[in-house]
FINU-219322 format. One line per 5 residues: their letters; for each residue x, y, z of N, C-alpha, C, O. Coordinates in Angstrom, 3 decimals, decimal comma. Layout:
a = X:Y:Z:X:Y:Z:X:Y:Z:X:Y:Z  ...;
end
This chain:
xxxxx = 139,706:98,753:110,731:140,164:98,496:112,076:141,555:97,881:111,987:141,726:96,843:111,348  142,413:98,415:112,528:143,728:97,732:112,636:144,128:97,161:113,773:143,913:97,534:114,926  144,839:96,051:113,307:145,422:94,963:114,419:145,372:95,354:116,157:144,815:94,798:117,103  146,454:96,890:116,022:146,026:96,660:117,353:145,370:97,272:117,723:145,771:97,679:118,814  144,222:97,765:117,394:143,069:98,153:118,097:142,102:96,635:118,382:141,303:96,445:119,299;
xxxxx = 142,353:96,021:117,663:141,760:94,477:117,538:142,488:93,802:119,379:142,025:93,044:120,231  143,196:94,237:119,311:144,524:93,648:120,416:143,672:93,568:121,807:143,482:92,602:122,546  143,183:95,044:121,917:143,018:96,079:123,180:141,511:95,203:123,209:141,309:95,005:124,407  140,752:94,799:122,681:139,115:94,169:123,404:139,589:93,357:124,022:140,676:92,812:123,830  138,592:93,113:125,104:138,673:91,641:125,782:137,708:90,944:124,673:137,101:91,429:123,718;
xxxxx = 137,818:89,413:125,248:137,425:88,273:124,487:136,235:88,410:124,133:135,836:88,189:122,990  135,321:88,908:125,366:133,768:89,293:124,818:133,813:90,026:123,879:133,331:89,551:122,851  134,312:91,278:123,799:134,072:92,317:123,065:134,113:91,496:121,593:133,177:91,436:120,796  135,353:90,923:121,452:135,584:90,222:120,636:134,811:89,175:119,648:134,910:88,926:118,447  134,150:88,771:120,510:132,768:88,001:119,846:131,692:88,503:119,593:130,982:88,129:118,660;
xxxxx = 131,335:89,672:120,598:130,081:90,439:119,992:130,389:91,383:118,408:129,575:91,600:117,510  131,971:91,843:118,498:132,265:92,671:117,873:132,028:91,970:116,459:131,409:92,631:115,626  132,576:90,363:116,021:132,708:89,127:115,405:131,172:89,213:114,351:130,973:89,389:113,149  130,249:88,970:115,628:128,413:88,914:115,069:128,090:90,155:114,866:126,937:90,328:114,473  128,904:91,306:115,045:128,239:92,179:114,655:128,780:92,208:113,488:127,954:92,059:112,588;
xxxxx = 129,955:92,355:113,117:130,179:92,956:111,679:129,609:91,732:110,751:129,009:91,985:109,706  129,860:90,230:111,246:128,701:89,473:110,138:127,409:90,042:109,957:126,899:89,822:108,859  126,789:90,689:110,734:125,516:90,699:110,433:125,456:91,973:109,312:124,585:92,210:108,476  126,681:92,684:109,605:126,628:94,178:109,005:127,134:93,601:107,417:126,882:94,342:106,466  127,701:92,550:107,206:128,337:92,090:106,043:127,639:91,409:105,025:127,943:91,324:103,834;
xxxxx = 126,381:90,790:105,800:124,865:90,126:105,509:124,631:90,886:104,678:124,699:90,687:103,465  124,187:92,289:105,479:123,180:93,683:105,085:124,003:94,037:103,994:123,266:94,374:103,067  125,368:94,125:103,635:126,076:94,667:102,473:125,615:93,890:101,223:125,043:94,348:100,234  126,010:92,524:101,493:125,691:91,374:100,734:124,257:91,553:100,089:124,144:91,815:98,891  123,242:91,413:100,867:122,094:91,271:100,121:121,976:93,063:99,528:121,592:93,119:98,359;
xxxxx = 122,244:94,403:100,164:121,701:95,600:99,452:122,837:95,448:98,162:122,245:95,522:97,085  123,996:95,298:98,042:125,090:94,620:96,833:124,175:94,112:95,314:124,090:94,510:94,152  123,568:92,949:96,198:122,746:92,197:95,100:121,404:92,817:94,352:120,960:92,564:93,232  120,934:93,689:95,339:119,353:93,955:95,241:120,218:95,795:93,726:119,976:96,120:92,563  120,945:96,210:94,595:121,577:97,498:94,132:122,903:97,787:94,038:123,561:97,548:95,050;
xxxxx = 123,535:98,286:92,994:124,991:98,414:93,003:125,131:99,536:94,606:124,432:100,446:95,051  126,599:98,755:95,141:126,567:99,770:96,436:127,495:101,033:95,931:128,149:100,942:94,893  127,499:101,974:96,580:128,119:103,558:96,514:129,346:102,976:96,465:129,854:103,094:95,350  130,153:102,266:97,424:131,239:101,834:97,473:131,470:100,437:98,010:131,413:100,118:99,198  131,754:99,603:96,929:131,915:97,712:96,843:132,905:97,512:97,483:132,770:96,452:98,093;
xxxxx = 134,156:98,127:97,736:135,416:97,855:98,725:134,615:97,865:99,698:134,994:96,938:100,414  133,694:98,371:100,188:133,767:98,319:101,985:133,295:96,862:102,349:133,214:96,612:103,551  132,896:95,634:101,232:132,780:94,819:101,553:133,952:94,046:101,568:134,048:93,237:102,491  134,915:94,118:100,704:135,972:93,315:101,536:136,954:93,829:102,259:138,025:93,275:102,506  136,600:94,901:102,611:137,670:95,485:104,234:136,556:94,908:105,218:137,052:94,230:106,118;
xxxxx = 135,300:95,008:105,256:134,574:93,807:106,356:135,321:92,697:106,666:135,818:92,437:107,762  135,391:91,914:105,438:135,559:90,367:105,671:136,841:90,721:106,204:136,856:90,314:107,365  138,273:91,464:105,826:139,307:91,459:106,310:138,995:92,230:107,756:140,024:91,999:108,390  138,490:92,691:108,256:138,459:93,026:109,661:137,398:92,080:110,158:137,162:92,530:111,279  136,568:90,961:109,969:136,110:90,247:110,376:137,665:89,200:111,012:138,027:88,835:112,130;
xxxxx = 138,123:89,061:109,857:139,505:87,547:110,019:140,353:88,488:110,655:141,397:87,836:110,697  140,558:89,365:111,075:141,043:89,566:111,776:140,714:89,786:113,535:141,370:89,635:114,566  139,694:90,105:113,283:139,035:89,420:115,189:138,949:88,199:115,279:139,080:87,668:116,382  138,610:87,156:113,682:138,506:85,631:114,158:140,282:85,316:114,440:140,597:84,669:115,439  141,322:85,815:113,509:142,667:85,312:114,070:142,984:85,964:115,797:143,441:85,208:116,654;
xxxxx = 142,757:87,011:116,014:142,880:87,296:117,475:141,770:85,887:118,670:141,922:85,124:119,624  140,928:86,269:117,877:139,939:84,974:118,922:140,673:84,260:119,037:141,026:84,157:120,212  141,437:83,268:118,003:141,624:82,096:117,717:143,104:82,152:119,033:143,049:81,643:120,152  144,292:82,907:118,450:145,091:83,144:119,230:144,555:83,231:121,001:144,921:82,357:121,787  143,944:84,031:121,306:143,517:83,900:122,891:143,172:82,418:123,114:143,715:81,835:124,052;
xxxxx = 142,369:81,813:122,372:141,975:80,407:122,813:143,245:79,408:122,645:143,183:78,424:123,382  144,072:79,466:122,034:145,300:78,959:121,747:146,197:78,882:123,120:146,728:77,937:123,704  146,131:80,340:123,387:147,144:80,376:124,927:146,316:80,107:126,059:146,757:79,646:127,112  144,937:80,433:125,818:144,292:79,740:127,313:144,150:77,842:127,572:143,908:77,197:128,592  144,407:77,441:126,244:144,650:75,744:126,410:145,782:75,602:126,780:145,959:74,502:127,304;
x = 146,999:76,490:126,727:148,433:76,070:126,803:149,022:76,286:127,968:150,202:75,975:128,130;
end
């Protein structure tokens, strides 16, 4: 997912979008451990498209205090 597609959610989207890919990053994590996965990069393009909806979150909450 790139930045600005990250841009274009509203804030909700943003947080559901947030718990979802943790949960999807969970499921990598533990099938990882249990079994080598087909492909081990897709776990850290998760985490990097995770920090990247948490830096957009973070930013919106930044300008709605200001």
């Amino acid at each position: 997912m790139k930045y600005e597609e990250v841009k274009e959610l509203t804030t909700q989207e943003l947080t559901d979008r947030i718990a979802e890919e943790e949960s999807n990053l969970t499921r990598l994590k533990f099938s990882h451990a249990v079994s080598a996965l087909e492909n081990p990069l897709r776990i850290r393009l998760l985490k990097r498209d995770i920090a990247r909806l948490n830096t957009e979150l973070t930013r919106r909450r930044k300008e709605a205090t200001n």
